[in-house]
ROMAR-53919 format. One record per residue: residue in one letter; x, y, z of N, C-alpha, C in turn. Coordinates in steps of 0.02 Angstrom, whole numbers, plus 50000, padded with zeros to 5 digits. Layout:
BEGIN
R  rest   n.c1   n.c2   n.c3  ca.c1  ca.c2  ca.c3   c.c1   c.c2   c.c3
R     A      X      Y      Z      X      Y      Z      X      Y      Z
...
***
This chain:
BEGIN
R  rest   n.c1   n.c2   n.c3  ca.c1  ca.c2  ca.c3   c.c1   c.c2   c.c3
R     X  50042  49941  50000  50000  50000  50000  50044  50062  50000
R     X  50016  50093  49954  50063  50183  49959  50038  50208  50003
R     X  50094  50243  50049  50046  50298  50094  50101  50356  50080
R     X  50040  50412  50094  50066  50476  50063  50060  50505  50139
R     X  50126  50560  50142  50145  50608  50186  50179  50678  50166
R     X  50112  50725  50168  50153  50783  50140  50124  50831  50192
R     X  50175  50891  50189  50191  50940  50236  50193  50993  50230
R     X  50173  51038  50237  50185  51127  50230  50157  51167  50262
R     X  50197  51235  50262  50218  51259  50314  50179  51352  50257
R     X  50139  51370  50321  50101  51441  50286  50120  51485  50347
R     X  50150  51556  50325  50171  51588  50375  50092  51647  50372
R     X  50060  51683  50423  50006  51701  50416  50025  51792  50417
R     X  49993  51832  50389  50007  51893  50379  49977  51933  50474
R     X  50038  51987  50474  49995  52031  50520  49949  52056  50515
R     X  49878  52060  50560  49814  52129  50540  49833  52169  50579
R     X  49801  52188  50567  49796  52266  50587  49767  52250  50668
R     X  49726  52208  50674  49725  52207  50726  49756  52204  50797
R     X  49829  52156  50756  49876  52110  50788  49940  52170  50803
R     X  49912  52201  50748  49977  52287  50761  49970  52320  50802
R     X  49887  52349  50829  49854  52371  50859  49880  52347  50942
R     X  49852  52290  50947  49875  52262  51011  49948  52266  51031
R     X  50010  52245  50975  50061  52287  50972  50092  52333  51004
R     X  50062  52385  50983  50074  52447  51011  50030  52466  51052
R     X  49973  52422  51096  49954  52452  51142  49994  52435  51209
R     X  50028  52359  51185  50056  52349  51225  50123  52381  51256
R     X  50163  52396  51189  50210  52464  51197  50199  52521  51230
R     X  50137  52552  51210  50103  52622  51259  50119  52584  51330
R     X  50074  52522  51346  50072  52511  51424  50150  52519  51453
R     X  50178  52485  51413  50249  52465  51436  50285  52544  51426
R     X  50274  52582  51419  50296  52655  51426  50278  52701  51483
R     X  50196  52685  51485  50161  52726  51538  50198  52684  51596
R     X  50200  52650  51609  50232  52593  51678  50288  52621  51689
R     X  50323  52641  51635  50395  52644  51648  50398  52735  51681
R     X  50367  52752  51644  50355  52818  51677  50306  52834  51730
R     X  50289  52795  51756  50252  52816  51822  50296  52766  51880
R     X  50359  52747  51849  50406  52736  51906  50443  52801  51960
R     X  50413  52841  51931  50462  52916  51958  50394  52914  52031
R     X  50326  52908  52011  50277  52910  52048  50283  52851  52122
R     X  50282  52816  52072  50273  52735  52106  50350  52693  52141
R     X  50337  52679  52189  50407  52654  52224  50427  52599  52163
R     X  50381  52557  52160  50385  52483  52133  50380  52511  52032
R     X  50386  52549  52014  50379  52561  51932  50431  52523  51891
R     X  50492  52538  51916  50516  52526  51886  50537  52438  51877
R     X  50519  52429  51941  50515  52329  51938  50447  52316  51878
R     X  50398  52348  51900  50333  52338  51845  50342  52363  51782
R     X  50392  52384  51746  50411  52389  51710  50445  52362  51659
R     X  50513  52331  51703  50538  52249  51676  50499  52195  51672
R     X  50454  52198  51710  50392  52136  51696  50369  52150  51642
R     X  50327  52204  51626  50300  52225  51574  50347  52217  51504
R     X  50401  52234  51503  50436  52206  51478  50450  52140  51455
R     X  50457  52103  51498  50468  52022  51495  50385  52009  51463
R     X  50346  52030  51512  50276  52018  51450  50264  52018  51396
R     X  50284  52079  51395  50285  52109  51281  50350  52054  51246
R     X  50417  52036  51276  50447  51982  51234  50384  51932  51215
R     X  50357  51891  51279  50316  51835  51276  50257  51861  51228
R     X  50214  51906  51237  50169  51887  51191  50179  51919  51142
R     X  50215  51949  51110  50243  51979  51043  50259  51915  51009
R     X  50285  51851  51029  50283  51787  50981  50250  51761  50954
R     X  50181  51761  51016  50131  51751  50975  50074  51778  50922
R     X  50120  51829  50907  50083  51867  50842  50117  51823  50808
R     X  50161  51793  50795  50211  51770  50735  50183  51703  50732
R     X  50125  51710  50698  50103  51657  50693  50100  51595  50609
R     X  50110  51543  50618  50115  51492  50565  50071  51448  50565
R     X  50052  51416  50516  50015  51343  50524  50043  51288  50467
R     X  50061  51243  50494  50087  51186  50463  50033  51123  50441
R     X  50015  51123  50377  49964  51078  50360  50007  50991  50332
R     X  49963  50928  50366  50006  50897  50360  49926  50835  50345
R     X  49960  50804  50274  49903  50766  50262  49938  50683  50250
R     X  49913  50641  50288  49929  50563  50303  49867  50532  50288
R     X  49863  50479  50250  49806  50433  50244  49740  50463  50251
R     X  49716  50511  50198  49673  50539  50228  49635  50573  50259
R     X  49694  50602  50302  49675  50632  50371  49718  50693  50353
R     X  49683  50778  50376  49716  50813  50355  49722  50862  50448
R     X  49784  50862  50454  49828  50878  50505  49837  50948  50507
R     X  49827  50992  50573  49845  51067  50548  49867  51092  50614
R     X  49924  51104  50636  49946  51124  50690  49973  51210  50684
R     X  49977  51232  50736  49964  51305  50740  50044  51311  50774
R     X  50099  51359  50736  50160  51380  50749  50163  51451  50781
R     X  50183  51447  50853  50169  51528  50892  50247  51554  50890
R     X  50282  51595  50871  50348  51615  50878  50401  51558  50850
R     X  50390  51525  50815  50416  51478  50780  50455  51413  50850
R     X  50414  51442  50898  50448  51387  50946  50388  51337  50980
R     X  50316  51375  51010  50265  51324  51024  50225  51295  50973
R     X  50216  51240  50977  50170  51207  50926  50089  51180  50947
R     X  50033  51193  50934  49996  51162  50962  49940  51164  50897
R     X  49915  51093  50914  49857  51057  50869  49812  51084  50859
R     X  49796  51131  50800  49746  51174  50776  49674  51119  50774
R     X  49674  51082  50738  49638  51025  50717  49651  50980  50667
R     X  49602  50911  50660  49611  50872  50626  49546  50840  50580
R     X  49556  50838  50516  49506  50830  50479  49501  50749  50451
R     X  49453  50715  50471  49440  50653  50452  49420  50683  50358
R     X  49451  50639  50316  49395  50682  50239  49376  50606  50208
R     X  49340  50576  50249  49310  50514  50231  49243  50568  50253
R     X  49241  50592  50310  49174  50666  50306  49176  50714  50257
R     X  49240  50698  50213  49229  50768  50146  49166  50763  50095
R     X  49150  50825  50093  49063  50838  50068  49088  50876  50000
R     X  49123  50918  49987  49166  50967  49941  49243  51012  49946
R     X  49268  51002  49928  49329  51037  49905  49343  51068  49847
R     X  49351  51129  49877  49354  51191  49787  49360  51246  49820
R     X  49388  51301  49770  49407  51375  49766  49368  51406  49831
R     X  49400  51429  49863  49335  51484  49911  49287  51533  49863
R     X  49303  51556  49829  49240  51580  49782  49224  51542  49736
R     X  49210  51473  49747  49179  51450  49672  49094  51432  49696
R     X  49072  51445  49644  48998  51437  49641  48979  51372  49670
R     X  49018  51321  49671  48996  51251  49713  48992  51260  49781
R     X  49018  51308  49810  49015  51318  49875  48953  51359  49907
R     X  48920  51386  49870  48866  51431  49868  48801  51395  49917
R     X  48799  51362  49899  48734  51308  49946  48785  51309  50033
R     X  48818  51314  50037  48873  51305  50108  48916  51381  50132
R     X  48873  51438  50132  48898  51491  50127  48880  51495  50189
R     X  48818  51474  50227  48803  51486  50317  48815  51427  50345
R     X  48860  51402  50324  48915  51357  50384  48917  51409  50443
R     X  48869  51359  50508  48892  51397  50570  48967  51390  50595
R     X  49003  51327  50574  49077  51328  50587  49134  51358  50525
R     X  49141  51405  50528  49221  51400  50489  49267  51424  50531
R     X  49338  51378  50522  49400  51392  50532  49430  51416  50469
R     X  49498  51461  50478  49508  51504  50467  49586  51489  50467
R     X  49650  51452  50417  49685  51416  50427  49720  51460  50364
R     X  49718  51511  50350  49752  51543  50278  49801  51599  50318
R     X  49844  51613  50268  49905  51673  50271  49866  51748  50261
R     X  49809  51742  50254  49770  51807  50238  49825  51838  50184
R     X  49842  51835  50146  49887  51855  50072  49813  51854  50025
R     X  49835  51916  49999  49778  51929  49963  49808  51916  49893
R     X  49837  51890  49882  49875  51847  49815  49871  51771  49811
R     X  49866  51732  49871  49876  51687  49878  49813  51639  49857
R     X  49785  51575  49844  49740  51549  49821  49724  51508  49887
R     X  49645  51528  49897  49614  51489  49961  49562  51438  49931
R     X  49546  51393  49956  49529  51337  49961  49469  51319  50018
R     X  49407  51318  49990  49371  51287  50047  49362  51213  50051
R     X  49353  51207  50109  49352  51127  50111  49290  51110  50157
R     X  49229  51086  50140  49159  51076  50192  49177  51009  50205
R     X  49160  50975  50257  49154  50910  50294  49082  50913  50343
R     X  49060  50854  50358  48998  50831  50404  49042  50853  50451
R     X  48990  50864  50497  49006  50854  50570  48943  50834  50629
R     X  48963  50797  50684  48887  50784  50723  48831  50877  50716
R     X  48865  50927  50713  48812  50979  50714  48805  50998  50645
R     X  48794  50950  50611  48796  50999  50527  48874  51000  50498
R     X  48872  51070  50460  48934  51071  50412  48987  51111  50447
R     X  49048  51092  50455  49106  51138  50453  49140  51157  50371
R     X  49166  51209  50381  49211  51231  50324  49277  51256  50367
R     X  49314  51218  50301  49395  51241  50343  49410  51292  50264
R     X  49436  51339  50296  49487  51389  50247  49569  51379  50260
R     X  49585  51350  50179  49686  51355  50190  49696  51339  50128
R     X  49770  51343  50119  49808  51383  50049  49857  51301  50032
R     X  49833  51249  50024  49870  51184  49997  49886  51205  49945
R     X  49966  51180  49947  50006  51169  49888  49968  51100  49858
R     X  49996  51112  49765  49966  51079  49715  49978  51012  49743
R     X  50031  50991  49778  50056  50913  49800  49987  50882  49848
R     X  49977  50929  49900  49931  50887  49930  49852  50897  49897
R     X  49823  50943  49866  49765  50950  49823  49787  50891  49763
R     X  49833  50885  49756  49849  50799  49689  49833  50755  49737
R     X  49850  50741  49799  49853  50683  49839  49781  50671  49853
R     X  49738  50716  49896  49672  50726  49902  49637  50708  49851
R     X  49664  50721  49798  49637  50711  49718  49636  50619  49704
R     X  49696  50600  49726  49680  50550  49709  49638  50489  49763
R     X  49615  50522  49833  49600  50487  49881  49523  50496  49887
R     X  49497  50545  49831  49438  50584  49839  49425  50619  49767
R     X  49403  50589  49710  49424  50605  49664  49339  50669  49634
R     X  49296  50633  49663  49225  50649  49663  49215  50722  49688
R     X  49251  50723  49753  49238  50784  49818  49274  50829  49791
R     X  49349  50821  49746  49373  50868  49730  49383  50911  49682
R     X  49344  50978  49690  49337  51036  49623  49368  51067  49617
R     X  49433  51075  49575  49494  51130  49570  49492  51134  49487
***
């Protein structure tokens, strides 16, 4: 039996939102530092604040690594290129459709109460919806597969898949 193992790695764009928080966190970490002249303890709350903004400034730097085995499509979530943790996992023996995020086949599956959200937000880049069953109805996953694993899917699911 062939079994296929392929892997890739999507680095995800900053929003605006993620800038936002950013620099609010910078403001904090300023105002702290300057109300050490006030405050006995500022300037200790300061280096904390500090040590804070290292820590969660990583996790803006965010990745997702899509990884498809027998079937099963694997998607783990990269925080600062050092924590890793299991976004989710897609059984696609539940695959219902696979195709373009704007293609007209998807149109009947547009109020999916679940979508995840698994793309580089690159507004160049080509997204991909993918619907599956689930015990509550339909999920849709959104992400940017290279041609290798959309061939592989292709050949494991030849029906489900519209590219």
């Amino acid at each position: 039996m062939n079994e296929v193992f392929i892997e890739q790695l999507i680095k995800r764009r900053m929003t605006s939102k993620s800038m936002l928080a950013k620099a609010g966190l910078i403001l904090l970490t300023i105002i702290v530092f300057a109300s050490s002249i006030i405050i006995p303890f500022g300037l200790i709350l300061g280096i904390l604040m500090i040590m804070l903004d290292i820590y969660l400034f990583k996790m803006f730097d965010l990745e997702f690594e899509y990884t498809y085995i027998k079937g099963e499509l694997s998607i783990d979530k990269i925080m600062g290129k050092e924590r890793r943790k299991k976004a989710a996992s897609f059984d696609l023996s539940q695959l219902e459709i696979l195709a373009s995020s704007d293609s007209y086949l998807l149109d009947s599956y547009r109020n999916t109460s679940k979508v995840y959200d698994f793309t580089s937000l690159e507004p160049d880049h080509k997204v991909y919806a993918m619907v599956l069953h689930s015990n509550n109805g339909y999920i849709k996953v959104l992400f940017e597969p290279n041609s290798e694993i959309l061939s592989a899917m292709r050949d494991a699911h030849p029906r489900k898949i519209n590219i």
